[in-house]
N, CA, C and O of each residue as an XYZ file, in Angstrom:
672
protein
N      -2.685     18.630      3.319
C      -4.111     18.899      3.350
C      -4.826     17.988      2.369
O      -4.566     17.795      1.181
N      -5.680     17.526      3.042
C      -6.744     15.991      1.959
C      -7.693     16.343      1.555
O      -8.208     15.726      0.623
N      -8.354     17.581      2.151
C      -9.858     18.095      2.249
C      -9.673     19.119      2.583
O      -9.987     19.053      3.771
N      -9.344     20.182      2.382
C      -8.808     21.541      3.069
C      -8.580     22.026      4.933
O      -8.398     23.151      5.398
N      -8.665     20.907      5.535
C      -8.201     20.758      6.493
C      -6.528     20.483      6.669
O      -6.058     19.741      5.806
N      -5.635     20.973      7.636
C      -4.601     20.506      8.088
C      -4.456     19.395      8.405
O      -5.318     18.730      8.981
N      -3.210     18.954      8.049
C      -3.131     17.011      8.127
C      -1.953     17.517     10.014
O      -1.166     18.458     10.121
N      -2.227     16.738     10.836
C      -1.683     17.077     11.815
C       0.337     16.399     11.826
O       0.314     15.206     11.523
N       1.088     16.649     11.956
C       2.623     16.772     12.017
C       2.841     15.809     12.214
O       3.638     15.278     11.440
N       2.324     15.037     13.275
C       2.702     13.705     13.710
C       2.668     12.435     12.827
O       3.421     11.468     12.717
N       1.410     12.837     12.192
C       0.960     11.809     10.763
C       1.941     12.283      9.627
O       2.883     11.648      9.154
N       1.555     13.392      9.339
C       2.833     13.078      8.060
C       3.945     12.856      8.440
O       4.622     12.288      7.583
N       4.754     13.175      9.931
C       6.002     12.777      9.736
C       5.427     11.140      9.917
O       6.054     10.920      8.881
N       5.040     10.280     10.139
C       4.990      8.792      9.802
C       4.704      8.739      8.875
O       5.600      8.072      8.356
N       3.726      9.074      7.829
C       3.988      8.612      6.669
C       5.148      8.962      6.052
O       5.503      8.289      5.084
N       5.803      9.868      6.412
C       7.115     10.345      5.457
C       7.983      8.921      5.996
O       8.422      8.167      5.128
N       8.128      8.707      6.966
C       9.135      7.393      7.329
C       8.857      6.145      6.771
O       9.715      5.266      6.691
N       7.594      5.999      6.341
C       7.090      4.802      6.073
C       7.641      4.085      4.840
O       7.220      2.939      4.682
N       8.673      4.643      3.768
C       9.355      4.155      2.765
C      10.773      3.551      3.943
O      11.293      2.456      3.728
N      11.036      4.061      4.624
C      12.615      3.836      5.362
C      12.293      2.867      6.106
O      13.071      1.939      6.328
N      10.764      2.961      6.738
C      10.701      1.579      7.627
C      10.723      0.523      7.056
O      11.105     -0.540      7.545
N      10.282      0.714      5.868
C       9.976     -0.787      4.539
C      11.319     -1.373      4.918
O      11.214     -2.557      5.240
N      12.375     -0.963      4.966
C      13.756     -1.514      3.971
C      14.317     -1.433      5.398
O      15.547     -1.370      5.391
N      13.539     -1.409      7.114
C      14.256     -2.230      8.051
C      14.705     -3.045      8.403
O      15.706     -2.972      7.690
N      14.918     -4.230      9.201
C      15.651     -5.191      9.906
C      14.349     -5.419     10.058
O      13.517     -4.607     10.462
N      14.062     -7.186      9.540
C      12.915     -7.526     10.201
C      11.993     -7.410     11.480
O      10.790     -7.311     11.719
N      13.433     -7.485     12.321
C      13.096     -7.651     13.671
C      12.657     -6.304     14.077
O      11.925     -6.011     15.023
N      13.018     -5.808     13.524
C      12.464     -3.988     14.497
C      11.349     -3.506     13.823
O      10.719     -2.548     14.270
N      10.863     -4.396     12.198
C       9.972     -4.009     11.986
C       9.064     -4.894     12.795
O       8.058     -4.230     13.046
N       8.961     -6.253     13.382
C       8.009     -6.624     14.089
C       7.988     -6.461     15.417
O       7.113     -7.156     15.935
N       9.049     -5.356     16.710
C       8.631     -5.176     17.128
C       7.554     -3.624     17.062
O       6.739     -3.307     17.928
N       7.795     -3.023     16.065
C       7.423     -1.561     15.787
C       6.038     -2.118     15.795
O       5.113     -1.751     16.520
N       6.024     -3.066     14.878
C       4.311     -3.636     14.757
C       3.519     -3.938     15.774
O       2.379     -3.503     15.935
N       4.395     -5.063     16.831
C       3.685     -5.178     18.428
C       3.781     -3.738     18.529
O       2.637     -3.314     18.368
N       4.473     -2.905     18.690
C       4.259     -1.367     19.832
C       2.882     -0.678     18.952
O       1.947     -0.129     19.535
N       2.958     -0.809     17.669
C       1.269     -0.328     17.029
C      -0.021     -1.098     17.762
O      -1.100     -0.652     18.153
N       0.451     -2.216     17.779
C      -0.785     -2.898     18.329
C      -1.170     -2.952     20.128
O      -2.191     -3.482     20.565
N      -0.001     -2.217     21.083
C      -0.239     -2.266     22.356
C      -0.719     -0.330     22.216
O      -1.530      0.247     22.941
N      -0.095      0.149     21.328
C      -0.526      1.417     21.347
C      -1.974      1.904     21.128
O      -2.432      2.868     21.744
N      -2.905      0.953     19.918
C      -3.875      1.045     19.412
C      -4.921     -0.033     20.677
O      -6.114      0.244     20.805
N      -4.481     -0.858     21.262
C      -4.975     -1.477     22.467
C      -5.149     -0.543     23.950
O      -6.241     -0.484     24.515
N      -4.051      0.090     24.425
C      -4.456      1.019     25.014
C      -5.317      2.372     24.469
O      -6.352      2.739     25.026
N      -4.984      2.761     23.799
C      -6.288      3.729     23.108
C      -7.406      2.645     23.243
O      -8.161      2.824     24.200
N      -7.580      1.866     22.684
C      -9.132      1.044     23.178
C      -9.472      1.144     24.636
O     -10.474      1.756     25.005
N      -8.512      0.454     25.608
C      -8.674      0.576     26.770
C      -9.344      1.633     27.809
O      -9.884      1.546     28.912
N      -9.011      2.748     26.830
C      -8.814      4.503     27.467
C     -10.389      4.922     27.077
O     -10.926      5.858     27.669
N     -11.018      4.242     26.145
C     -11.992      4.470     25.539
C     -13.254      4.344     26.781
O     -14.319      4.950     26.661
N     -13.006      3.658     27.702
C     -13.974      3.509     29.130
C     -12.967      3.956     30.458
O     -13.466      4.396     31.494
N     -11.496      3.785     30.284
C     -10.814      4.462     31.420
C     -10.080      5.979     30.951
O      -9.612      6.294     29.857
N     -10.158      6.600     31.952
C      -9.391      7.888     32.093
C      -7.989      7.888     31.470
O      -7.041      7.297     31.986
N      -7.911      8.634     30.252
C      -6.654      8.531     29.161
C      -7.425      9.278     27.829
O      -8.608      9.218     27.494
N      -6.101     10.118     27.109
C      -5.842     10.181     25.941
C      -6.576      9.109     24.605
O      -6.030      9.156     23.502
N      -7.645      8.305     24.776
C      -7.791      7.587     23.606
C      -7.864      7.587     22.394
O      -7.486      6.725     21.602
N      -8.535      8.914     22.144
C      -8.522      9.535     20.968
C      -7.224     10.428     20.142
O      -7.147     10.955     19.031
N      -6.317     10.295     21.262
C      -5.007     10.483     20.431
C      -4.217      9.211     20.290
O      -3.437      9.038     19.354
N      -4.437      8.305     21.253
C      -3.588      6.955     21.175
C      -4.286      6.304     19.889
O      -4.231      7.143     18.990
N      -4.610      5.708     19.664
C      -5.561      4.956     18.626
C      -5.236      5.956     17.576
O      -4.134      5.412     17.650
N      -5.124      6.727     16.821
C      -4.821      6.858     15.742
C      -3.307      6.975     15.930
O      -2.663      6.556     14.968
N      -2.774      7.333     16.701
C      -1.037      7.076     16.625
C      -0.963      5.668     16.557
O      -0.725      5.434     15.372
N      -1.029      4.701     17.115
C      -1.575      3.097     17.059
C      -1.719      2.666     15.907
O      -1.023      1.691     15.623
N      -2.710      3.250     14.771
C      -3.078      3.160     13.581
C      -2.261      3.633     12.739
O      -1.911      2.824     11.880
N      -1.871      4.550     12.679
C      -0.772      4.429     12.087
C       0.641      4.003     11.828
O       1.217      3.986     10.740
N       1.164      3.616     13.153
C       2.077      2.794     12.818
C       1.828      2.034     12.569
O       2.484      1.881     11.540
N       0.841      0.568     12.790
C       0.190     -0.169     12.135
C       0.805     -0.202     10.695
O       1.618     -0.955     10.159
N      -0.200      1.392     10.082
C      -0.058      1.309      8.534
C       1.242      1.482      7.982
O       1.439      1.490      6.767
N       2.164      1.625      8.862
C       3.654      1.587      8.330
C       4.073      0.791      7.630
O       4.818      0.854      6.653
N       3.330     -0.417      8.397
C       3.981     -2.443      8.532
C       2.648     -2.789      7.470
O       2.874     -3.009      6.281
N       2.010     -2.801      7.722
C       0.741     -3.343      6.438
C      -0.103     -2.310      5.798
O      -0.872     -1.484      6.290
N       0.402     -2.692      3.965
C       0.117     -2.086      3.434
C      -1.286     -2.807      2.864
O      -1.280     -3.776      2.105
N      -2.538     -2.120      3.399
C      -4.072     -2.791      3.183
C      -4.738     -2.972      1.992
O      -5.877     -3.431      1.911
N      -3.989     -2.590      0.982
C      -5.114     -2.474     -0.285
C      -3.874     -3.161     -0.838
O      -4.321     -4.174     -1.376
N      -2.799     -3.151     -0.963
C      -2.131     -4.899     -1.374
C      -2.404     -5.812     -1.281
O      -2.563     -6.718     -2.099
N      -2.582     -5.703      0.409
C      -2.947     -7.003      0.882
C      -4.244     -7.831      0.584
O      -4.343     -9.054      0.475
N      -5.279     -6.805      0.472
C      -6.783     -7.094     -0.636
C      -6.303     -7.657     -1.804
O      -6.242     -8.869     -2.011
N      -5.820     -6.424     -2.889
C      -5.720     -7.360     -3.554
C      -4.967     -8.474     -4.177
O      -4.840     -8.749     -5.370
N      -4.476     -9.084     -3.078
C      -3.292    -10.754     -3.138
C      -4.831    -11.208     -2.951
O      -5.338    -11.906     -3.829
N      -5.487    -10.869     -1.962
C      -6.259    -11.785     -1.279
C      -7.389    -11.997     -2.404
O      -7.902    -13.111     -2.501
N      -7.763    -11.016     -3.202
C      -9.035    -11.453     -4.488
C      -7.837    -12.430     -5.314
O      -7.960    -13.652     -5.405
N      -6.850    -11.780     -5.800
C      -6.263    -12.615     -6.698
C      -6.110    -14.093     -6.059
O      -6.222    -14.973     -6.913
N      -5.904    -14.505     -4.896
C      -6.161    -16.124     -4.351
C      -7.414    -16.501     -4.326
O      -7.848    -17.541     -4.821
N      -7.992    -15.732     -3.793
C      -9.573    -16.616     -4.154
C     -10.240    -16.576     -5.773
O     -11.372    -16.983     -6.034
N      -9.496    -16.126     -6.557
C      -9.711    -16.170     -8.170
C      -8.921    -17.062     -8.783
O      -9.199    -17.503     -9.898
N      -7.815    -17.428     -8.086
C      -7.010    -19.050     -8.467
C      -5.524    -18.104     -9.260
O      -4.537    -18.712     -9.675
N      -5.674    -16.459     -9.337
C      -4.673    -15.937    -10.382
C      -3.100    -16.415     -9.508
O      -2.658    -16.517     -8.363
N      -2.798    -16.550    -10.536
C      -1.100    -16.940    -10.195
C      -0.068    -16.378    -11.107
O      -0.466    -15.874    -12.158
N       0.916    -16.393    -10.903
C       2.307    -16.103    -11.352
C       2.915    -14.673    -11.247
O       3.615    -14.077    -12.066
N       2.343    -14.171     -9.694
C       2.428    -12.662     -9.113
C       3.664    -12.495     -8.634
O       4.159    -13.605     -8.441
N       4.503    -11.501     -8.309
C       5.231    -11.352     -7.432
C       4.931    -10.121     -6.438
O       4.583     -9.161     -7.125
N       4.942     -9.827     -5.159
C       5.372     -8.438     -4.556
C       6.284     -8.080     -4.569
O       7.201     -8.899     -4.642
N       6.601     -6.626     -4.508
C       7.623     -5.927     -5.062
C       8.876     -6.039     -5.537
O      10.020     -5.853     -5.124
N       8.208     -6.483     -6.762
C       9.286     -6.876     -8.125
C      10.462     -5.850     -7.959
O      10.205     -4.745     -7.481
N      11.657     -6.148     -8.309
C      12.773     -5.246     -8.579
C      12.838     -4.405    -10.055
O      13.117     -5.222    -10.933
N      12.694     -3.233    -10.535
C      12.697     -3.093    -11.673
C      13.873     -1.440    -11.373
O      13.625     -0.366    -10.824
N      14.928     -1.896    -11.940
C      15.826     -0.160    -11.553
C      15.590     -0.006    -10.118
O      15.382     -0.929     -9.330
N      15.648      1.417     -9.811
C      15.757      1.317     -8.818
C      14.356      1.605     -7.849
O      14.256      2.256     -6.809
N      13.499      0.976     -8.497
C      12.080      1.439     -7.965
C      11.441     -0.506     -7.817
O      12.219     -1.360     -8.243
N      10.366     -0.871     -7.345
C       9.964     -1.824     -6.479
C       8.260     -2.047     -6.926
O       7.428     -1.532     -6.178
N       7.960     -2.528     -7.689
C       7.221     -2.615     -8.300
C       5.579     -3.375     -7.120
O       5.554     -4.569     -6.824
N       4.909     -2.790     -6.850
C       3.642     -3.437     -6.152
C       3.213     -4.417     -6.034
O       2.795     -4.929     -4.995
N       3.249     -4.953     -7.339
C       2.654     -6.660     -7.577
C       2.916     -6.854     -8.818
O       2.408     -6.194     -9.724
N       3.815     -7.869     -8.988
C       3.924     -7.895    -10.769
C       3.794     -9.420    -11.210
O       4.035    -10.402    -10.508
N       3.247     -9.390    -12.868
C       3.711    -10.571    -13.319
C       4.592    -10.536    -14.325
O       4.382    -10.188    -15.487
N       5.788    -10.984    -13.735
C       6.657    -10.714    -14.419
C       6.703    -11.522    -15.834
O       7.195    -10.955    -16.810
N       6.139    -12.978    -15.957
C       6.235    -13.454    -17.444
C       5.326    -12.654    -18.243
O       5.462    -12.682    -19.466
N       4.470    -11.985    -17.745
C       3.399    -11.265    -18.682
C       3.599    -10.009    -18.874
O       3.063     -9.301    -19.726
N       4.706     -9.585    -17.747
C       5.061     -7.906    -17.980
C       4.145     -7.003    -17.725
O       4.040     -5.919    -18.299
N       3.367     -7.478    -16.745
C       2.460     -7.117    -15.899
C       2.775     -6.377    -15.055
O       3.579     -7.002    -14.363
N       2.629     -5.295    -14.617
C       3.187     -4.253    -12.756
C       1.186     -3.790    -12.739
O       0.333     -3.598    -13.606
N       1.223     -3.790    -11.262
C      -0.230     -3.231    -10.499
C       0.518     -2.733    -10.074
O       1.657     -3.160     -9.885
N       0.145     -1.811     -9.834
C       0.553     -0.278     -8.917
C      -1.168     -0.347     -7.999
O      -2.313     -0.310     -8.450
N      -0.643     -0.458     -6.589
C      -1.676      0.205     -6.117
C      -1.469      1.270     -5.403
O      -0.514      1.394     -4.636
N      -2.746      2.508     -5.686
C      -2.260      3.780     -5.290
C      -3.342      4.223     -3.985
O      -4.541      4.440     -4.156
N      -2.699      4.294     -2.789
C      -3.520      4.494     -1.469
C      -3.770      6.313     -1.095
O      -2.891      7.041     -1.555
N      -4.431      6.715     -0.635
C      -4.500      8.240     -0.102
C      -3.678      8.411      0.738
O      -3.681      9.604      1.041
N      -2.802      7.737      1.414
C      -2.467      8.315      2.530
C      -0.658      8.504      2.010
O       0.201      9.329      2.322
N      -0.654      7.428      1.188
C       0.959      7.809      0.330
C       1.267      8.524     -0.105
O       2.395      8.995      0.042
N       0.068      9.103     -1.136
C       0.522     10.306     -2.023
C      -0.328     11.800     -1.271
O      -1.263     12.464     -1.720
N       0.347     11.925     -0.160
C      -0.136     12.885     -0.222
C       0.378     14.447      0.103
O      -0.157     15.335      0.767
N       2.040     14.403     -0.876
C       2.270     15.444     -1.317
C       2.654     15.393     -2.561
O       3.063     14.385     -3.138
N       2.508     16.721     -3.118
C       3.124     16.490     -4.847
C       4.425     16.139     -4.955
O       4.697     15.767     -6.097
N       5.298     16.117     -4.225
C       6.676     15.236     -4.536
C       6.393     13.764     -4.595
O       6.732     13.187     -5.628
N       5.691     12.915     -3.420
C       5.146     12.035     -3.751
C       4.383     11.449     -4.801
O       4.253     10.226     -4.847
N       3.750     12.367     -5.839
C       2.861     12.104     -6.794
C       3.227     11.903     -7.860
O       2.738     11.255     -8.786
N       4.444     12.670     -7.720
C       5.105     13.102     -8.650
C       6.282     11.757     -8.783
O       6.314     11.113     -9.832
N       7.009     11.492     -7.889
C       7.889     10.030     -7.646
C       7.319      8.953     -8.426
O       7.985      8.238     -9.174
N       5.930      8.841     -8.214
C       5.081      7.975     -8.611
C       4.845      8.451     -9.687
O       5.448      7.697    -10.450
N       4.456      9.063    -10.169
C       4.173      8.933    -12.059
C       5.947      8.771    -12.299
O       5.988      7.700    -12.904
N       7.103      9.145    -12.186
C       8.150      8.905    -12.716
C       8.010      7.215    -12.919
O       7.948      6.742    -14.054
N       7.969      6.403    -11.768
C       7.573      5.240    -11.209
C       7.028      4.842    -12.236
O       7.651      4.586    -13.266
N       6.177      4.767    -12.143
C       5.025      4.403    -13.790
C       5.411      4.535    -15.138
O       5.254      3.663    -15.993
N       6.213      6.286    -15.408
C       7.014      6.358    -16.872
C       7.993      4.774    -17.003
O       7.802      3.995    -17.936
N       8.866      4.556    -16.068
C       9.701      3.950    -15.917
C       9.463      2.441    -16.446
O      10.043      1.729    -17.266
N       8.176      2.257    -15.474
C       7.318      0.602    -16.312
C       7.193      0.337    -17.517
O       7.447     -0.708    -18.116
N       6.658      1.628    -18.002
C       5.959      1.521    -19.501
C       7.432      1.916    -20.583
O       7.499      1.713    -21.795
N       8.252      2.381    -19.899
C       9.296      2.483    -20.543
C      10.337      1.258    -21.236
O      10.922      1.075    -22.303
N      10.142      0.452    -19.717
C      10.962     -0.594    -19.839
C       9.928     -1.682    -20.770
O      10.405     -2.817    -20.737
N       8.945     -1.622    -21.391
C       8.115     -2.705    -21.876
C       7.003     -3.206    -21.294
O       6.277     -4.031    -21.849
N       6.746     -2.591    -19.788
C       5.712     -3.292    -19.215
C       4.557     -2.616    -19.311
O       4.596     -1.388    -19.237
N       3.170     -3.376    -19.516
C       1.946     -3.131    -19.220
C       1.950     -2.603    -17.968
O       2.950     -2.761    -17.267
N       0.863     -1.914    -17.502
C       0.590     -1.476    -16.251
C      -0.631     -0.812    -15.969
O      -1.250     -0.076    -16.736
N      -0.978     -1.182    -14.613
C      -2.422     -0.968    -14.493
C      -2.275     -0.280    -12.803
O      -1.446     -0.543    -11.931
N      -3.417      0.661    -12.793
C      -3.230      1.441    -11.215
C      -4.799      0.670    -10.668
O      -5.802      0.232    -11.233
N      -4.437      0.776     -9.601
C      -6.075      0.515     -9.084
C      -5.970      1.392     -7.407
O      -4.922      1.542     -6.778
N      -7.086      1.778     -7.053
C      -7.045      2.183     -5.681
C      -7.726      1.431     -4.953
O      -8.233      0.350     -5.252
N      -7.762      2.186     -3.634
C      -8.474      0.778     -2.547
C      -9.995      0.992     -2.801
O     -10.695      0.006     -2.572
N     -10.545      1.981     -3.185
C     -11.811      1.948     -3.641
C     -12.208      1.480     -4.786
O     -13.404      1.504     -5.077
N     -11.586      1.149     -5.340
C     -11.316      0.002     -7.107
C     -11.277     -1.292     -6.115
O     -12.265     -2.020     -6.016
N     -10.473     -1.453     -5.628
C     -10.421     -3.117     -4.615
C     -11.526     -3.550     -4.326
O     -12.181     -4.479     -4.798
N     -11.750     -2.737     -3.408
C     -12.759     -3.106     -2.264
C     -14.533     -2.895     -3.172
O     -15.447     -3.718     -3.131
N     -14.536     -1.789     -3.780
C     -16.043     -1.101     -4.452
C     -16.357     -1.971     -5.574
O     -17.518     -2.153     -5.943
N     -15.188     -2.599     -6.210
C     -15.343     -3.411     -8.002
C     -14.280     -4.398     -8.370
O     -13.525     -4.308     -9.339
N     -14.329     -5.659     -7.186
C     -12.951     -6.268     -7.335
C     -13.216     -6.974     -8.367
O     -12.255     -7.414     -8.997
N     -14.214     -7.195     -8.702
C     -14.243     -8.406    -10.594
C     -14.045     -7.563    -11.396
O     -14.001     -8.170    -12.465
N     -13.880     -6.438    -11.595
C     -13.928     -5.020    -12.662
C     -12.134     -5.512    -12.361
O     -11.623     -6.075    -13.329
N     -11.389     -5.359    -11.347
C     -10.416     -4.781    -11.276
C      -9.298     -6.240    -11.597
O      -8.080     -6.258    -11.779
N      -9.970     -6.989    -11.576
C      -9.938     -9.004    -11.816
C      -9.974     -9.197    -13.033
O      -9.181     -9.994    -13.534
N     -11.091     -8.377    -13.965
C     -11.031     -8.758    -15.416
C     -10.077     -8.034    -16.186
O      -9.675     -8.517    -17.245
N      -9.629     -6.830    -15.741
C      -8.870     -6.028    -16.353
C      -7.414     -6.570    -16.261
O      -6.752     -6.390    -17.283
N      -6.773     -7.219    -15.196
C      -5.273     -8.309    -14.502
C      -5.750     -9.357    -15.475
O      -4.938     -9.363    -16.400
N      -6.737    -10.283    -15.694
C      -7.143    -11.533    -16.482
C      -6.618    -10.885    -17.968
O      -5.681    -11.353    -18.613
N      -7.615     -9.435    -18.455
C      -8.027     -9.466    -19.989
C      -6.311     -9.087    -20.338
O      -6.036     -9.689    -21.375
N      -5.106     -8.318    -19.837
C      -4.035     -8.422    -19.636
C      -3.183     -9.530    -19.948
O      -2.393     -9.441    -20.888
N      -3.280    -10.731    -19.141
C      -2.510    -11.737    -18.538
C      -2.728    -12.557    -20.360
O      -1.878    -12.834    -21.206
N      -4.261    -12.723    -20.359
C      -4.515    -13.822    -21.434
C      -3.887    -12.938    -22.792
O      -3.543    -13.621    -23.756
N      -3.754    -11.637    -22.872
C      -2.675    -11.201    -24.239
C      -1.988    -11.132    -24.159
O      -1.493    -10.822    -25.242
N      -0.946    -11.251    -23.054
C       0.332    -11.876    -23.130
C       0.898    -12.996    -23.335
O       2.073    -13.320    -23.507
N      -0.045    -13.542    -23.301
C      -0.067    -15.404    -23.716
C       0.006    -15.886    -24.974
O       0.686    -16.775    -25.484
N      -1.210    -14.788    -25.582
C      -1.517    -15.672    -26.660
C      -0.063    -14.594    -27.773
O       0.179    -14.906    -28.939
């Protein structure tokens, strides 16, 4: 429940899979990705012909979000058009996988989406996740997709004001 509404079965069981799909066989993760995108295409289709659209299209969409994770992918994409460098995606640290790191600076971004955490075991994984960073020596910073998208120079100076005290 996100809003005191019921989250419907079908969605959480995909998001619950969505850690197991990560760590597939390329190949089945890109055809899973075509079947999101013919799934979310027919839901379009259905949208003027006789069909289910409004259940296809968000099943569509979500597998989708299995395969691309969107508020990563933002922010790689501010950090390239800001010139920042020396990132990695999901750094190895124990046995947890770090979001975006810089590793000479001991840097980890965690970005934290709504649709991941959204049971307390999950929330809970994730702050262990985080103890674990700051444990091992690293700085660390969370941002959400509404930090991305709402205040990406806010969320740019804070990765910069970081990066340059590890330097000096």
């Amino acid at each position: 429940m996100e809003d005191g509404r019921p989250r419907h079965k079908l969605i959480e069981r995909l998001e619950l899979r969505r850690a197991v799909h990560r760590e597939r066989h390329p190949l089945f993760r890109i055809a899973f990705g075509i079947g999101g995108v013919i799934v979310t295409l027919a839901g379009v289709i259905m949208l003027v012909t006789p069909g289910p659209a409004f259940v296809l299209i968000p099943i569509g969409l979500a597998m989708l979000s299995m395969e691309f994770v969107w508020a990563e992918r933002l922010l790689v994409k501010h950090l390239r058009r800001a010139g920042i460098t020396g990132w990695v995606l999901g750094h190895p640290l124990g046995p947890y996988s770090i979001d975006l790191a810089f590793p000479a600076a001991r840097l980890a971004v965690e970005v934290d989406g709504w649709a991941w955490h959204t049971d307390p075991a999950r929330f809970a994984a994730d702050r262990h996740k985080g103890n674990a960073i700051t444990r091992a020596g690293w700085d660390l910073l969370r941002f959400t997709w509404h930090d991305l998208d709402g205040r990406p120079a806010a969320c740019l100076r804070e990765i910069d004001d970081l990066l340059v005290r590890a330097a000096a």
